[in-house]
C-alpha positions as protocol buffer text, in pm:
chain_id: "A"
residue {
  index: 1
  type: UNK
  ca { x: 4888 y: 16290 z: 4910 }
}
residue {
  index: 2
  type: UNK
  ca { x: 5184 y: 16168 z: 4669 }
}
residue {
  index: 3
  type: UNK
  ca { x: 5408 y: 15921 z: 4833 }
}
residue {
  index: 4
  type: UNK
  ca { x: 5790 y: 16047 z: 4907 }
}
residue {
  index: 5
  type: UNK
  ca { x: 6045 y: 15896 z: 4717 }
}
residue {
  index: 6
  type: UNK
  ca { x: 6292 y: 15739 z: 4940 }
}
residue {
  index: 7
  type: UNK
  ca { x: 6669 y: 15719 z: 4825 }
}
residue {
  index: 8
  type: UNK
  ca { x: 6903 y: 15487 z: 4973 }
}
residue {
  index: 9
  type: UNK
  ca { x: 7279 y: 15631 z: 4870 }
}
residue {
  index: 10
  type: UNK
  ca { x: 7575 y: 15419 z: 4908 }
}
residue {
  index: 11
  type: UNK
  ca { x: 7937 y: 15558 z: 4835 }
}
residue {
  index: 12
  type: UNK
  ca { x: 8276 y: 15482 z: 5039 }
}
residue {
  index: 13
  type: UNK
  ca { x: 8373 y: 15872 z: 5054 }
}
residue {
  index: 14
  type: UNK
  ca { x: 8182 y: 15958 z: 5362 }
}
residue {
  index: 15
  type: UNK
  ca { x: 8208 y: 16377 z: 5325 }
}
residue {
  index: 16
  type: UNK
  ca { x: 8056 y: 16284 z: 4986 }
}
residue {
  index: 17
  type: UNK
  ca { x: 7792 y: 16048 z: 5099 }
}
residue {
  index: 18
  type: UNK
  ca { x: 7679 y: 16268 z: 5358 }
}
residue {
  index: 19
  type: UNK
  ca { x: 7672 y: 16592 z: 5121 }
}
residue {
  index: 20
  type: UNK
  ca { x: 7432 y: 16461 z: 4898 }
}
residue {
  index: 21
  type: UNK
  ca { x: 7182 y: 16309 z: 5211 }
}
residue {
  index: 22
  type: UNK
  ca { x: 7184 y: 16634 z: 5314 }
}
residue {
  index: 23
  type: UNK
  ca { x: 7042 y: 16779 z: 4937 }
}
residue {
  index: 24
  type: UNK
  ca { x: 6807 y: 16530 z: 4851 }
}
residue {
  index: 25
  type: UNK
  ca { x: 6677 y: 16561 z: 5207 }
}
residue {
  index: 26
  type: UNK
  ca { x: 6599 y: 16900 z: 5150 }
}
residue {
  index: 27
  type: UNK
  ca { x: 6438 y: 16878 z: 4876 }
}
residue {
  index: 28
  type: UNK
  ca { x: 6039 y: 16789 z: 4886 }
}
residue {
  index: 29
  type: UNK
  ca { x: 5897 y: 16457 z: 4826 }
}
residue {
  index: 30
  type: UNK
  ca { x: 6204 y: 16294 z: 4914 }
}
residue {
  index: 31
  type: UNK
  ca { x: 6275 y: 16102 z: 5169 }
}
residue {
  index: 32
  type: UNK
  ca { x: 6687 y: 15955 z: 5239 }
}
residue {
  index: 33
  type: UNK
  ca { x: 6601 y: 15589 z: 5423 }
}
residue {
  index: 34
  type: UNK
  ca { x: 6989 y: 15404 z: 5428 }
}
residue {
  index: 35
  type: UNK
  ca { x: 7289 y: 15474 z: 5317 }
}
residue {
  index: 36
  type: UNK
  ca { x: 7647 y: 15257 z: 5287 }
}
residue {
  index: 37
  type: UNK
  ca { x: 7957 y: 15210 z: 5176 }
}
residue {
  index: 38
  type: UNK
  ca { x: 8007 y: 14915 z: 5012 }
}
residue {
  index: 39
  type: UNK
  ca { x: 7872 y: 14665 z: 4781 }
}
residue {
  index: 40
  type: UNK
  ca { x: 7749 y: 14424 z: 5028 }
}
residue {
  index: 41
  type: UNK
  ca { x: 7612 y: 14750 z: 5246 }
}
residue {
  index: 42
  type: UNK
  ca { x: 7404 y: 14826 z: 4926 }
}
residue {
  index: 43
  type: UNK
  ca { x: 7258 y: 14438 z: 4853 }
}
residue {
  index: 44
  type: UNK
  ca { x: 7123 y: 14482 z: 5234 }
}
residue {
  index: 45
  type: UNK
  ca { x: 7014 y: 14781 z: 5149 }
}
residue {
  index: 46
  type: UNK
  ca { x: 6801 y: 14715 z: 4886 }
}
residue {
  index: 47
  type: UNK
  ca { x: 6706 y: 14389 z: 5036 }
}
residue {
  index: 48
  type: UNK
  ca { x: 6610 y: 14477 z: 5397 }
}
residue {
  index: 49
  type: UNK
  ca { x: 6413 y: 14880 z: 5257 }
}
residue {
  index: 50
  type: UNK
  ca { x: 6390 y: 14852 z: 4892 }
}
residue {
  index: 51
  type: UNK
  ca { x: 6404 y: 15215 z: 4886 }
}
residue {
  index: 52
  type: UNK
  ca { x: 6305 y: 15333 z: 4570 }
}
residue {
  index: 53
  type: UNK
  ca { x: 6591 y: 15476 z: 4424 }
}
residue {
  index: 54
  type: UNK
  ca { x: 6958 y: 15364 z: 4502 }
}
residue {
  index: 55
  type: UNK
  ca { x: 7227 y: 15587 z: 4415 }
}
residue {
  index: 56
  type: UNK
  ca { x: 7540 y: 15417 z: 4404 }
}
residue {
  index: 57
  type: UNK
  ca { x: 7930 y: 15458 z: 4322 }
}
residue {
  index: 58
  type: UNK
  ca { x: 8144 y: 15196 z: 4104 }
}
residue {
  index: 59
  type: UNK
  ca { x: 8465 y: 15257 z: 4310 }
}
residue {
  index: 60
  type: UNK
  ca { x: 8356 y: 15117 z: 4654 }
}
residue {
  index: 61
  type: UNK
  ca { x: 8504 y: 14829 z: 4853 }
}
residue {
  index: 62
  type: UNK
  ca { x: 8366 y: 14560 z: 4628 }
}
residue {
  index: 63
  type: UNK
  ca { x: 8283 y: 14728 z: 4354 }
}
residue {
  index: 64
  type: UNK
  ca { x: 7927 y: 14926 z: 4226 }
}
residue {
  index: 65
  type: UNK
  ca { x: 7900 y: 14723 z: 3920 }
}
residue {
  index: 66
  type: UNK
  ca { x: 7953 y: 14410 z: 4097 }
}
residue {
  index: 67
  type: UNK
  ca { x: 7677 y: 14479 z: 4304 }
}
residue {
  index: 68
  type: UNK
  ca { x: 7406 y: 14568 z: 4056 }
}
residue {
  index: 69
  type: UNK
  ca { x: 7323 y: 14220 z: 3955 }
}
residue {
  index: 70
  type: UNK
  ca { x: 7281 y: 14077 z: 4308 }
}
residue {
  index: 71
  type: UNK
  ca { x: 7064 y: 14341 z: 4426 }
}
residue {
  index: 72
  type: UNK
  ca { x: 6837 y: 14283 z: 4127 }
}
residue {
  index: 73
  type: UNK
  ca { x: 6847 y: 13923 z: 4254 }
}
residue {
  index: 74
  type: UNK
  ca { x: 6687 y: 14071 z: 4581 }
}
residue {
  index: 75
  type: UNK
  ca { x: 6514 y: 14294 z: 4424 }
}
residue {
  index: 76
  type: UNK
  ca { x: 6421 y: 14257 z: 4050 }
}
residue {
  index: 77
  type: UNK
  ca { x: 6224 y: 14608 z: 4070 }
}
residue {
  index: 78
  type: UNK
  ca { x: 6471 y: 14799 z: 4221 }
}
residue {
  index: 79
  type: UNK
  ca { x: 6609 y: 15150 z: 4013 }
}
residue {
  index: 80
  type: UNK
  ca { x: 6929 y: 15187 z: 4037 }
}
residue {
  index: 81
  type: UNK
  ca { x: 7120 y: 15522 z: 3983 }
}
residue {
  index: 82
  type: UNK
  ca { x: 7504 y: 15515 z: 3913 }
}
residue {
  index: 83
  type: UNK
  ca { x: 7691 y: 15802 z: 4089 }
}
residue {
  index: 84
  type: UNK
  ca { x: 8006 y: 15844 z: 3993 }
}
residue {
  index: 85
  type: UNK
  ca { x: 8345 y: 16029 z: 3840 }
}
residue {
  index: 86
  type: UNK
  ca { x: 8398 y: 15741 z: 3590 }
}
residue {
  index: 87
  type: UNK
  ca { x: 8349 y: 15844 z: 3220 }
}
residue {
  index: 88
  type: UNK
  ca { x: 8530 y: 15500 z: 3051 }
}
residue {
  index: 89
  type: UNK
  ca { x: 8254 y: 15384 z: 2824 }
}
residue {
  index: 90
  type: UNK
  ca { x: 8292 y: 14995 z: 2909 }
}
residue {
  index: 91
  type: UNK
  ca { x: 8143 y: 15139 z: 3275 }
}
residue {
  index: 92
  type: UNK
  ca { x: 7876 y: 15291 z: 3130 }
}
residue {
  index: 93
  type: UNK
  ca { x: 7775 y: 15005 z: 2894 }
}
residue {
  index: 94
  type: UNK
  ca { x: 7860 y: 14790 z: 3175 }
}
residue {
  index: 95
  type: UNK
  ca { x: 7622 y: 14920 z: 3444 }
}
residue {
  index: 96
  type: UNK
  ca { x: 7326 y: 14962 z: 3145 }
}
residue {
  index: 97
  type: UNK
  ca { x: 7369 y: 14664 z: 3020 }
}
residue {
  index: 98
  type: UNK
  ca { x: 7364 y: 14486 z: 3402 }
}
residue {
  index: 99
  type: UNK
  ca { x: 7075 y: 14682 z: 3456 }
}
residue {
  index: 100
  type: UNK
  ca { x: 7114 y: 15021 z: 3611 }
}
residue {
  index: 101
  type: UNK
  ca { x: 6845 y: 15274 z: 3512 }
}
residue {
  index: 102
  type: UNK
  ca { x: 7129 y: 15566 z: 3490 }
}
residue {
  index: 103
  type: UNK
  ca { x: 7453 y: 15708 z: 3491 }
}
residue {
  index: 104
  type: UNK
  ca { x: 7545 y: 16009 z: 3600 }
}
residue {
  index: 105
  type: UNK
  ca { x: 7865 y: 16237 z: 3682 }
}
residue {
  index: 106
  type: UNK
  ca { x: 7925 y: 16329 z: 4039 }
}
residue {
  index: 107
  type: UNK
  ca { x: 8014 y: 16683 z: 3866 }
}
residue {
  index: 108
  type: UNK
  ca { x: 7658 y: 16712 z: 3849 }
}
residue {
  index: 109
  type: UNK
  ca { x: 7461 y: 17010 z: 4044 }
}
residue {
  index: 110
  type: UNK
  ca { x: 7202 y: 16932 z: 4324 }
}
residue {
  index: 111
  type: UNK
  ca { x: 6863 y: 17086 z: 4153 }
}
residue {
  index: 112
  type: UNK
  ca { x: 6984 y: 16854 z: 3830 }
}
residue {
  index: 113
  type: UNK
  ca { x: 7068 y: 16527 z: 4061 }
}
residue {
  index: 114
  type: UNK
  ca { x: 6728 y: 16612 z: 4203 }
}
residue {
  index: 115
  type: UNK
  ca { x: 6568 y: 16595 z: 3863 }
}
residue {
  index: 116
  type: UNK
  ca { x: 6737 y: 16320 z: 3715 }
}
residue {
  index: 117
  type: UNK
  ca { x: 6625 y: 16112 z: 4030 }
}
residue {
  index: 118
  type: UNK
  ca { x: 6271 y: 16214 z: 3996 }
}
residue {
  index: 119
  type: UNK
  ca { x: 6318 y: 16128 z: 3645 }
}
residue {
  index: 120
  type: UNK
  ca { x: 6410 y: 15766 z: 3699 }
}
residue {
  index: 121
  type: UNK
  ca { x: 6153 y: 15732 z: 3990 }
}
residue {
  index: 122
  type: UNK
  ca { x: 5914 y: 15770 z: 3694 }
}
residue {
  index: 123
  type: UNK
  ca { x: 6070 y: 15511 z: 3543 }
}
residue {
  index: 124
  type: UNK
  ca { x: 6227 y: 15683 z: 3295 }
}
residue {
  index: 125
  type: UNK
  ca { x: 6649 y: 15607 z: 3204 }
}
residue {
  index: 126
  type: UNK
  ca { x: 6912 y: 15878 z: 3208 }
}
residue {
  index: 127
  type: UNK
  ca { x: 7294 y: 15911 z: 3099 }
}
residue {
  index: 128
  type: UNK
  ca { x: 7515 y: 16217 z: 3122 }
}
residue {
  index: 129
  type: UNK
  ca { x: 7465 y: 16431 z: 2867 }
}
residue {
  index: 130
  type: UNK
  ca { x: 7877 y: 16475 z: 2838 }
}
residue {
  index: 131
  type: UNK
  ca { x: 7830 y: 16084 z: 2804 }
}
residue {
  index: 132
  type: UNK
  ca { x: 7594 y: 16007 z: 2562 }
}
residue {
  index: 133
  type: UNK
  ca { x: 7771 y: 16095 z: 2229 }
}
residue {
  index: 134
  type: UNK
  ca { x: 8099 y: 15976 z: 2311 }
}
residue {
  index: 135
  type: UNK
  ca { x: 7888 y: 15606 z: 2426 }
}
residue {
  index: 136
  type: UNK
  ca { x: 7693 y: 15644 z: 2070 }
}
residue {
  index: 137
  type: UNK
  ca { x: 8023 y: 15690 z: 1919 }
}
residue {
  index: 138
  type: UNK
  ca { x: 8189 y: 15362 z: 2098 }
}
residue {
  index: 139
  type: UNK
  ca { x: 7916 y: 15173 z: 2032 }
}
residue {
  index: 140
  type: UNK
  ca { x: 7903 y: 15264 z: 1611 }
}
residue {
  index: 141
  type: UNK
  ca { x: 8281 y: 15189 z: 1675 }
}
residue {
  index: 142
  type: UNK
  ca { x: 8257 y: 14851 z: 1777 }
}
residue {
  index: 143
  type: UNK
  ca { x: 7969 y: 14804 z: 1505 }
}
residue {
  index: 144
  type: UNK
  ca { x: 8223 y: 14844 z: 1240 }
}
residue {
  index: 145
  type: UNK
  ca { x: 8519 y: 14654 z: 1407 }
}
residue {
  index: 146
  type: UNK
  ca { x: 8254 y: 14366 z: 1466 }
}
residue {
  index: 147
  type: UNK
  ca { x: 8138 y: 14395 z: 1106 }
}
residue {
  index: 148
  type: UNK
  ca { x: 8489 y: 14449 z: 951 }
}
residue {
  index: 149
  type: UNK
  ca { x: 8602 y: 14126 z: 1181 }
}
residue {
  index: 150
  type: UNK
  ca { x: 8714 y: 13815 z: 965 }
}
residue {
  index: 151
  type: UNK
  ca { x: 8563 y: 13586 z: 1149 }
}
residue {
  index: 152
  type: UNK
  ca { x: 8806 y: 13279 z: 1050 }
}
residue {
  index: 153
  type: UNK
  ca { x: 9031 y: 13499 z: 1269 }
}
residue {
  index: 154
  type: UNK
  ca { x: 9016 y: 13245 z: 1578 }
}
residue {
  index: 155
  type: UNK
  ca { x: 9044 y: 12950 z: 1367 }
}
residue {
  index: 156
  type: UNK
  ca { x: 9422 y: 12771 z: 1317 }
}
residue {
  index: 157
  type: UNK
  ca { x: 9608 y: 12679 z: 1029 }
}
residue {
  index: 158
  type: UNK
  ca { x: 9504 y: 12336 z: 1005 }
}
residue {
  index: 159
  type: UNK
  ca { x: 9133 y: 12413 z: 1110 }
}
residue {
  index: 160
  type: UNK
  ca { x: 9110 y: 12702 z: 744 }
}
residue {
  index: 161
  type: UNK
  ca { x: 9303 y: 12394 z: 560 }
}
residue {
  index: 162
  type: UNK
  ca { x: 8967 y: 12177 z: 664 }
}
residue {
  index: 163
  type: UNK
  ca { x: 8701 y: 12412 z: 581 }
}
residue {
  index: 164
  type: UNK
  ca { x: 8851 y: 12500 z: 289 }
}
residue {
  index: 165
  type: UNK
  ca { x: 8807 y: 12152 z: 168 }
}
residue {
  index: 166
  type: UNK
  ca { x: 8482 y: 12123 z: 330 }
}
residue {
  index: 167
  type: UNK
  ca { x: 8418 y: 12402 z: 118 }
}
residue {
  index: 168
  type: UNK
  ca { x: 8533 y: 12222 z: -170 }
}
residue {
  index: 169
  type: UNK
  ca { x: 8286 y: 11951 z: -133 }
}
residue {
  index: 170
  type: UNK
  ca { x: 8530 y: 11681 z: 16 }
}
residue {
  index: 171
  type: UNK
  ca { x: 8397 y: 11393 z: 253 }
}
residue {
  index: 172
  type: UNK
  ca { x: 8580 y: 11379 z: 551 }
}
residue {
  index: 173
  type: UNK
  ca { x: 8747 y: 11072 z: 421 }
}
residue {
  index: 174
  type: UNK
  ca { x: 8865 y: 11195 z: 137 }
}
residue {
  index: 175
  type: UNK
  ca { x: 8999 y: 11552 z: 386 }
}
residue {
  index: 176
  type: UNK
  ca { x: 9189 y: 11260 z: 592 }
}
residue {
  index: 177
  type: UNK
  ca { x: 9360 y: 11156 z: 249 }
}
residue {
  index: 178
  type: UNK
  ca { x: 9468 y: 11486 z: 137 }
}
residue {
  index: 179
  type: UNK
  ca { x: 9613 y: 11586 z: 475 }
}
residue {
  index: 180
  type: UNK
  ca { x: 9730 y: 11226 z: 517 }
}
residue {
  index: 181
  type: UNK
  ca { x: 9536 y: 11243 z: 887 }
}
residue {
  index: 182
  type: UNK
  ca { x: 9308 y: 11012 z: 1060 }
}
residue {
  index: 183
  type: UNK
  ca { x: 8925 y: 11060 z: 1008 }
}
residue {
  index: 184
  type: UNK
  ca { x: 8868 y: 11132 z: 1332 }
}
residue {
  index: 185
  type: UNK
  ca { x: 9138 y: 11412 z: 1359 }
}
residue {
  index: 186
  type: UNK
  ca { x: 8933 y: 11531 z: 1081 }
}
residue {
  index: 187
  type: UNK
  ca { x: 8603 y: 11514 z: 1308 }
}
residue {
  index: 188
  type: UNK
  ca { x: 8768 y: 11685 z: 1595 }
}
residue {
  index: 189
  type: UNK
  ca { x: 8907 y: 11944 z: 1353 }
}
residue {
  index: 190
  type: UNK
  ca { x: 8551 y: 12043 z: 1255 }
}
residue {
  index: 191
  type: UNK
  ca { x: 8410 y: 12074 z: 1612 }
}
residue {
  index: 192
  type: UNK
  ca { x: 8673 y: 12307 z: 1687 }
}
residue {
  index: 193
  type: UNK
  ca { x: 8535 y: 12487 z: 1371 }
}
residue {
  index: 194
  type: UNK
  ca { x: 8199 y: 12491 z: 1457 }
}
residue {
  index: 195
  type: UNK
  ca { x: 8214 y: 12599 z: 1795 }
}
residue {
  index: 196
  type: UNK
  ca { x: 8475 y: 12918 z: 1633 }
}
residue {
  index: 197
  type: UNK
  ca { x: 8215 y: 13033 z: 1381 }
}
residue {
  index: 198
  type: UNK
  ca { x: 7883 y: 12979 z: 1540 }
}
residue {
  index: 199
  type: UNK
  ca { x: 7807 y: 12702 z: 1300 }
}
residue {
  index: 200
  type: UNK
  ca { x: 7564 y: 12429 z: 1355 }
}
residue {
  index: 201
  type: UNK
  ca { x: 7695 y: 12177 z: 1057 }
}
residue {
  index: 202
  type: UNK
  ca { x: 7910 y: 12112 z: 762 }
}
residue {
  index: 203
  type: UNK
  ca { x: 7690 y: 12361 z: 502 }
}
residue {
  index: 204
  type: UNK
  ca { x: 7667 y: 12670 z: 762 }
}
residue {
  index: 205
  type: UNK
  ca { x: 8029 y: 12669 z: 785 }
}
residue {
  index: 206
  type: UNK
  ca { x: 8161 y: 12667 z: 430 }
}
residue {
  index: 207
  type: UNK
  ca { x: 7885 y: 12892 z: 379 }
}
residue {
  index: 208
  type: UNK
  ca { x: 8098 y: 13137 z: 612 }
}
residue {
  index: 209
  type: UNK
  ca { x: 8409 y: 13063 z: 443 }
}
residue {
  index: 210
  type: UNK
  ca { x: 8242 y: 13092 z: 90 }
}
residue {
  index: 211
  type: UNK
  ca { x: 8105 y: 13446 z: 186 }
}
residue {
  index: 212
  type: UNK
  ca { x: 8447 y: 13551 z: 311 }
}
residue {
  index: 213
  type: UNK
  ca { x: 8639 y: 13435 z: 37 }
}
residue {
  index: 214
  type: UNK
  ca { x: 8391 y: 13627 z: -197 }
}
residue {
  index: 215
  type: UNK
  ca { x: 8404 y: 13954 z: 27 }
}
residue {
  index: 216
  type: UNK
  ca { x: 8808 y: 13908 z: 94 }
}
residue {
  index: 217
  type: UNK
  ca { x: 8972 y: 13720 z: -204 }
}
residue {
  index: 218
  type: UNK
  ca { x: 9317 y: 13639 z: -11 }
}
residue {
  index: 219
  type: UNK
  ca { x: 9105 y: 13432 z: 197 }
}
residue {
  index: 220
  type: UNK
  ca { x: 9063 y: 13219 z: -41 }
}
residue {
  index: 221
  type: UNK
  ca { x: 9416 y: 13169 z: -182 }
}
residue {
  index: 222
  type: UNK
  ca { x: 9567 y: 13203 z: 213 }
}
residue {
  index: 223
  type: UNK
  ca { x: 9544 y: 12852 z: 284 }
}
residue {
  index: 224
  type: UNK
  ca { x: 9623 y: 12678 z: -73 }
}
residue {
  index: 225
  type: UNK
  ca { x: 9943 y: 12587 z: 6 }
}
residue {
  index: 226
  type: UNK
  ca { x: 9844 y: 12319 z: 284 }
}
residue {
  index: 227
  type: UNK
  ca { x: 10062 y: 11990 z: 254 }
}
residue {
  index: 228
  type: UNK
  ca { x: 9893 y: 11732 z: 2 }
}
């Protein structure tokens, strides 16, 4: 005999909460075990049952996606199933990336929750349909902003005058000379720069600059003008 499902279901709207007990109890080879209204009512949850499925809302006292990595602390196998009327794609992304198996839109009907629960028992993922392109279409949209990003953005005025000289093949000596600076203000410069871009040492960073003044030629000539 194939074991029941159970469903644990934890949303602060109680008519809500109670409405979809009542259709996944109905339905065969499901079984409701707990249900809550807050985050720290689902944590227990999932701590004291482990039910196998948790369906849970994001606006609760305490917050839904505030709640999905502790209960993974409790209980690193534990599905979880977001249930909820938020379509901003930072929730989405959010709840994925913090490890909920799926996301769906408390518009949806009860033989279709049904499914999609029986879908992620089987350890499968699921998102919205309504969802999905507009999240593929975020996501290529922060591609290209991360990819069109200069990413000498963060650094300051004095910190582009340094790695343009670092660039240039200049000692940090001979940088102190030029700016009329102390070494070490020089030194501390470049840690500020190499904690901006990522870089490990002197060659990865005016490798960066090098590739963005070849890509973006004002770059280049931005920062000539630095006091001799």
């Amino acid at each position: 005999m194939t074991k029941n499902l159970t469903i644990a279901i934890v949303d602060d709207h109680p008519l809500f909460r109670e409405g979809v007990m009542r259709i996944l109890s109905e339905v065969d080879g499901f079984e409701v075990v707990g249900q809550g209204s807050s985050r720290d009512d689902a944590i227990r949850l999932c701590a004291d049952l482990q039910p196998d499925i948790l369906l849970m809302d994001i606006s609760m006292p305490g917050g839904g996606l505030n709640a999905i990595s502790p209960i993974l602390d409790v209980a690193p196998a534990q599905k979880i199933v977001m249930l909820t009327v938020s379509e901003a794609s930072d929730d989405v992304l959010a709840a994925l990336n913090k490890g909920a198996k799926a996301y769906v839109l408390k518009g949806v009907g009860s033989e279709t929750l049904a499914e999609i629960v029986r879908t992620v028992g089987a350890g499968e993922t699921y998102v919205s349909p309504s969802l999905s392109a507009r999240l593929l279409s975020s996501l290529a949209t922060r591609q290209t902003d991360a990819a069109n990003r200069n990413p000498l953005a963060d650094l300051t005025a004095r910190e582009h005058g340094v790695l343009q000289l670092v660039a240039a093949g200049l000692s940090n000596k001979r940088i102190a000379l030029k700016l009329d600076v102390h070494e070490k203000t020089v030194k501390h410069h470049l840690t500020s720069i190499f904690v901006k871009l990522g870089a490990t040492n002197r060659t990865e960073a005016a490798m960066i600059f090098m590739n963005m003044s070849l890509n973006r030629p004002q770059v280049a000539t931005a920062w000539s003008h630095l006091p001799e």
